[in-house]
C-alpha positions in Angstrom: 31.0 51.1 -47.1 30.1 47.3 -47.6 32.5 45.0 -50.0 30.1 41.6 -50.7 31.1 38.3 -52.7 28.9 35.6 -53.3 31.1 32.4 -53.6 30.8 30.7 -57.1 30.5 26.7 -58.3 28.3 25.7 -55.2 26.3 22.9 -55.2 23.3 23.4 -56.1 20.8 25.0 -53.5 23.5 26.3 -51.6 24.1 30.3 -51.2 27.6 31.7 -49.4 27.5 35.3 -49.6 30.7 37.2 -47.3 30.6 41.1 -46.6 33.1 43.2 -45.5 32.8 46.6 -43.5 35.7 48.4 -42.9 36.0 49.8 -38.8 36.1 53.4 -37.6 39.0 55.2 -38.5 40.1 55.1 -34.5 40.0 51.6 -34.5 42.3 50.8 -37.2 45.4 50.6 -35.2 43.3 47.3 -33.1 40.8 45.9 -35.2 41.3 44.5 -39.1 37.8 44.5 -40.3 34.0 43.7 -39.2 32.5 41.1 -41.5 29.4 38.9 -42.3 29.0 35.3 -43.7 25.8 34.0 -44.7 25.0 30.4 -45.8 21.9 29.4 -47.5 21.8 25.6 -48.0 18.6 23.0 -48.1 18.0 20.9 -44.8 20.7 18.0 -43.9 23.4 19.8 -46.8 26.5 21.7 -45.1 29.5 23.6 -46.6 33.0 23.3 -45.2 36.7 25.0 -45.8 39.3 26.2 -43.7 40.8 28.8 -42.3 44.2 30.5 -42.1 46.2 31.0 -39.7 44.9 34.5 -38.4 45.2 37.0 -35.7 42.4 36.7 -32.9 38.5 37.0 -33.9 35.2 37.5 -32.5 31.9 35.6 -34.0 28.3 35.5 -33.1 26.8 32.7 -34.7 23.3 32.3 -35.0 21.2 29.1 -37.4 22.3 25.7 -37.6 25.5 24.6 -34.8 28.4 25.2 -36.9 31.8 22.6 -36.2 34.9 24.0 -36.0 38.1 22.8 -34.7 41.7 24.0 -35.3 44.3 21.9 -36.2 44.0 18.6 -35.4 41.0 19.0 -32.6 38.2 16.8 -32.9 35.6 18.9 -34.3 33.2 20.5 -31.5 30.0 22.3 -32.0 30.9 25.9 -32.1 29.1 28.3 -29.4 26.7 31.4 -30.2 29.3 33.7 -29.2 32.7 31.6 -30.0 36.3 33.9 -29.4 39.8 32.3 -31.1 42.9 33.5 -30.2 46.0 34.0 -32.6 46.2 31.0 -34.8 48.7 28.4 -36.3 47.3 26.5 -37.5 44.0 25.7 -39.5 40.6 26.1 -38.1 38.4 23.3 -40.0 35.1 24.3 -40.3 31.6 23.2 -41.7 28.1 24.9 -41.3 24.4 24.4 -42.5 22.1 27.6 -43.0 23.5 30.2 -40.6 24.4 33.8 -40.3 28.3 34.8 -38.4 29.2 38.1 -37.7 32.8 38.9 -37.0 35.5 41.2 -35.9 39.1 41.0 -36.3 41.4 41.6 -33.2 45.2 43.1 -33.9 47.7 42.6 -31.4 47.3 45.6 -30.4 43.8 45.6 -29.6 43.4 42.3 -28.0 46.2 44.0 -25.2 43.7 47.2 -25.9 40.8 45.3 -25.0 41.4 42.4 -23.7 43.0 41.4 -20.2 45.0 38.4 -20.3 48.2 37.2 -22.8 47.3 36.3 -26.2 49.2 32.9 -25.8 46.5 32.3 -23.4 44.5 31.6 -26.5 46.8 31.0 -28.6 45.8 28.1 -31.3 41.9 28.1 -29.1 39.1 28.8 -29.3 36.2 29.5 -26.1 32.8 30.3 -25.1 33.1 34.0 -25.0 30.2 33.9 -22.5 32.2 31.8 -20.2 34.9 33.6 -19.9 35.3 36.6 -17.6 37.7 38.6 -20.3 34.6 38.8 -23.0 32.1 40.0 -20.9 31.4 43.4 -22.1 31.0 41.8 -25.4 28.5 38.9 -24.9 25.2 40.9 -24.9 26.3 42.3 -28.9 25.0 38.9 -29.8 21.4 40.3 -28.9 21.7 43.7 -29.9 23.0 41.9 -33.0 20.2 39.8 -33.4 18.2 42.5 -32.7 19.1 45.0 -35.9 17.2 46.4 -38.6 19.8 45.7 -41.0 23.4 44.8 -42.1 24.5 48.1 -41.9 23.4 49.0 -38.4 24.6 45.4 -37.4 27.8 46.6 -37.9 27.7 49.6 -36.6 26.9 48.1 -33.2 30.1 46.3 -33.6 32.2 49.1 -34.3 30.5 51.1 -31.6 31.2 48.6 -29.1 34.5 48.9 -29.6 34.8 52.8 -30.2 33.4 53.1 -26.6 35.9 51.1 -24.8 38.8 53.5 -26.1 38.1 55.7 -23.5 38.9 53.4 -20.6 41.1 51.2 -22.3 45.0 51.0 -20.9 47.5 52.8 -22.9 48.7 51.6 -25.8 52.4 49.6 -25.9 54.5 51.4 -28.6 56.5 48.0 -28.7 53.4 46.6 -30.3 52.9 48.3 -32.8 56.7 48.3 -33.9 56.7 44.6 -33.5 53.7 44.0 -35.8 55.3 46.9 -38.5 58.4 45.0 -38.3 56.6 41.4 -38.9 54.7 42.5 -42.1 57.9 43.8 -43.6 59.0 41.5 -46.0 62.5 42.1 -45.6 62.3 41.0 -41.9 64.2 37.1 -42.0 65.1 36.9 -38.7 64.4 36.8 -34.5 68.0 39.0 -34.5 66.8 41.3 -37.1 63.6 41.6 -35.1 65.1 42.6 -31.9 67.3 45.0 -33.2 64.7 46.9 -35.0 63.0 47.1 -31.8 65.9 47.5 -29.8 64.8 44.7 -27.4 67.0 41.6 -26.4 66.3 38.3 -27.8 64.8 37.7 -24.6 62.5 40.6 -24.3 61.1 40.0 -28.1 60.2 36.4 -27.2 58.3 37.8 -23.6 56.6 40.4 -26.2 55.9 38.5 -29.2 54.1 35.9 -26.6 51.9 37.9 -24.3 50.7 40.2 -27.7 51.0 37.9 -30.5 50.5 34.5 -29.1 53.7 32.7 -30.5 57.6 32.9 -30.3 58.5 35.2 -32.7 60.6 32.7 -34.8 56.9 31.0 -35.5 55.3 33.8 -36.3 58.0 35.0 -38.8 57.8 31.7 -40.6 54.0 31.9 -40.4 53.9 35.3 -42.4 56.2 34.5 -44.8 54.0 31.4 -45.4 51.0 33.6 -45.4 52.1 35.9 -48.2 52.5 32.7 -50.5 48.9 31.7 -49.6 47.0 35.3 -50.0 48.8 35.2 -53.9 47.2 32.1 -54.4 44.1 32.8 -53.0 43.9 36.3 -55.1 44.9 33.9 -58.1 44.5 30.3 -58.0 45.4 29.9 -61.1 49.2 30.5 -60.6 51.0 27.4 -59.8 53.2 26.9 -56.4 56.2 27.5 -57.3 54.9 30.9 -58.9 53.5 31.8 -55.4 56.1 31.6 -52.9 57.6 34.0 -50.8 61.9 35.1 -52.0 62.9 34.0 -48.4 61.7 30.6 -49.0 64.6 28.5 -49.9 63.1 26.0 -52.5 59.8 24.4 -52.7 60.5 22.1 -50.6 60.8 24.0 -47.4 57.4 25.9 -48.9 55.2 22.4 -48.7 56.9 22.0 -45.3 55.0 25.0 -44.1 51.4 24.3 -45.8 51.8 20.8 -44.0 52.8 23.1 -40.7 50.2 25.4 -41.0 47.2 23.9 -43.2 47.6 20.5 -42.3 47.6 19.3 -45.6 49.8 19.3 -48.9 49.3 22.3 -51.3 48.5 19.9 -53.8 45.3 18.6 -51.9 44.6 22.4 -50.4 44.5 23.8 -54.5 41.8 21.1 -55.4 39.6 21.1 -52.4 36.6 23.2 -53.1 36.5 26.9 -51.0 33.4 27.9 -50.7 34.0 30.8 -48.3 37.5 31.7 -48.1 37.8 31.7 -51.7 35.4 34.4 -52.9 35.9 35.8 -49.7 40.1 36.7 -50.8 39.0 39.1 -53.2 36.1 41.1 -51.2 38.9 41.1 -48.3 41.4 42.7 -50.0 39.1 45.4 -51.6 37.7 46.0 -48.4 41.0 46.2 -46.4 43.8 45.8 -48.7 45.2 42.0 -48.0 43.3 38.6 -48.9 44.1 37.9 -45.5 43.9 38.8 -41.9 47.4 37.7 -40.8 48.9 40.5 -43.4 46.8 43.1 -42.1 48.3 46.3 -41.9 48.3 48.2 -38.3 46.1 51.2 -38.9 44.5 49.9 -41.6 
């Protein structure tokens, strides 16, 4: 199955189309979705928008050298095969005529697949070629390339992946009841945290940085910030204060977090144009039921 959306109000000769292919059934529990972007636009014209703070993702780029940098990075030409860690903050973003294919990485499966602590990467993003953890994964970009079609494109992807189970390490329960606990909405605090998980303090803040990239006070203000954005994002027309999150205090302490994590004012976010990320909310959470990835249920 393949959700699509073409983004709307582009300028004119510019096409953004973003589809969505939901993974294997025994990937669920370490990967969100797989996912395309393709960008049509005449020579010298480029589209840009930004991205929200996420979980870890693979993309194999291949057109015109897209930019990217997350928060306040200069902006650097992105590689063919680029990997980003767990995010922040922001990852600015512009690109010409190109096609990205991508793949979301839970906690889980970046301990699953991938050997070395997510704070490693945290808020970064690297040549996958470059780096001895990605190996395995570098030649997809040619077998990628290489595909008769969307559909078997991402089928490579997902079979990539589906092989590797077998000689992956053993999954860490904690993981998963860590990243259960930190999409309940109920969750306010580090102490609730641990004692869901029956961890010390100490022990959660070890955990929630080798698997999830930050100290879990960060990442607990980061989700409540996130559900605010994805109800925006499904509805833009709502206003702010409509939006946020009931552990937010006042609105206040709501713009102090878009600042945090967007790098800009919600005001200035609502009126810049979103030519990806916007049509894009709506295919994403038809395809795997949240707007965006940071929600994303483990196990789909």
């Amino acid at each position: 199955m393949t959700v699509g959306e073409s983004a709307s109000g582009l300028p004119a000769g510019v096409r953004v189309v973003t589809r969505f292919f939901p993974v294997s059934e025994s990937l669920r529990p370490y990967c969100s979705i797989i996912y395309l972007t393709e960008v049509e636009a005449s020579p010298g014209v480029r589209v840009e928008d930004y991205l929200h703070p996420e979980w870890a993702n693979l993309r194999f780029i291949e057109g015109e050298p897209a930019l990217a940098a997350v928060g306040n990075r200069a902006p650097a030409v992105a590689p063919n095969f680029i990997v980003t860690g767990p995010t922040s903050q922001a990852t600015h973003f512009t690109a010409g005529t190109m096609k990205a294919w991508g793949i979301g990485i839970l906690p889980a499966g970046w301990a699953k697949f991938f050997a070395l602590p997510a704070e490693e990467l945290a808020d970064r993003s690297i040549d996958g070629t470059q780096h001895p953890a990605f190996a395995t994964c570098a030649p997809l970009a040619t077998q990628l390339r290489q595909a008769n079609d969307v559909e078997a494109a991402a089928r490579i992807l997902d079979d990539h992946f589906v092989a590797r189970l077998a000689d992956a390490p053993l999954d860490d329960p904690a993981i998963f009841a860590a990243h259960a606990a930190l999409i309940d909405d109920d969750l306010t605090s580090v102490a609730d945290l641990a004692e869901k998980l029956d961890l010390s303090q100490r022990s959660v803040e070890r955990l929630s940085r080798r698997a999830f990239g930050f100290p879990p006070k960060l990442l607990l203000r980061r989700q409540r910030f996130l559900r605010s954005l994805a109800r925006f994002m499904l509805d833009p027309s709502m206003s702010w204060i409509e939006t946020l999150d009931y552990q937010y205090y006042d609105q206040a302490q709501f713009t102090r977090d878009f600042q945090r994590f967007m790098g800009m004012s919600p005001r200035a976010y609502a009126v810049r144009p979103k030519p990806i990320l916007g049509a894009a909310a709506h295919a994403r959470a038809a395809a795997a039921g949240e707007a965006v990835q940071g929600l994303h249920k483990p196990g789909g």
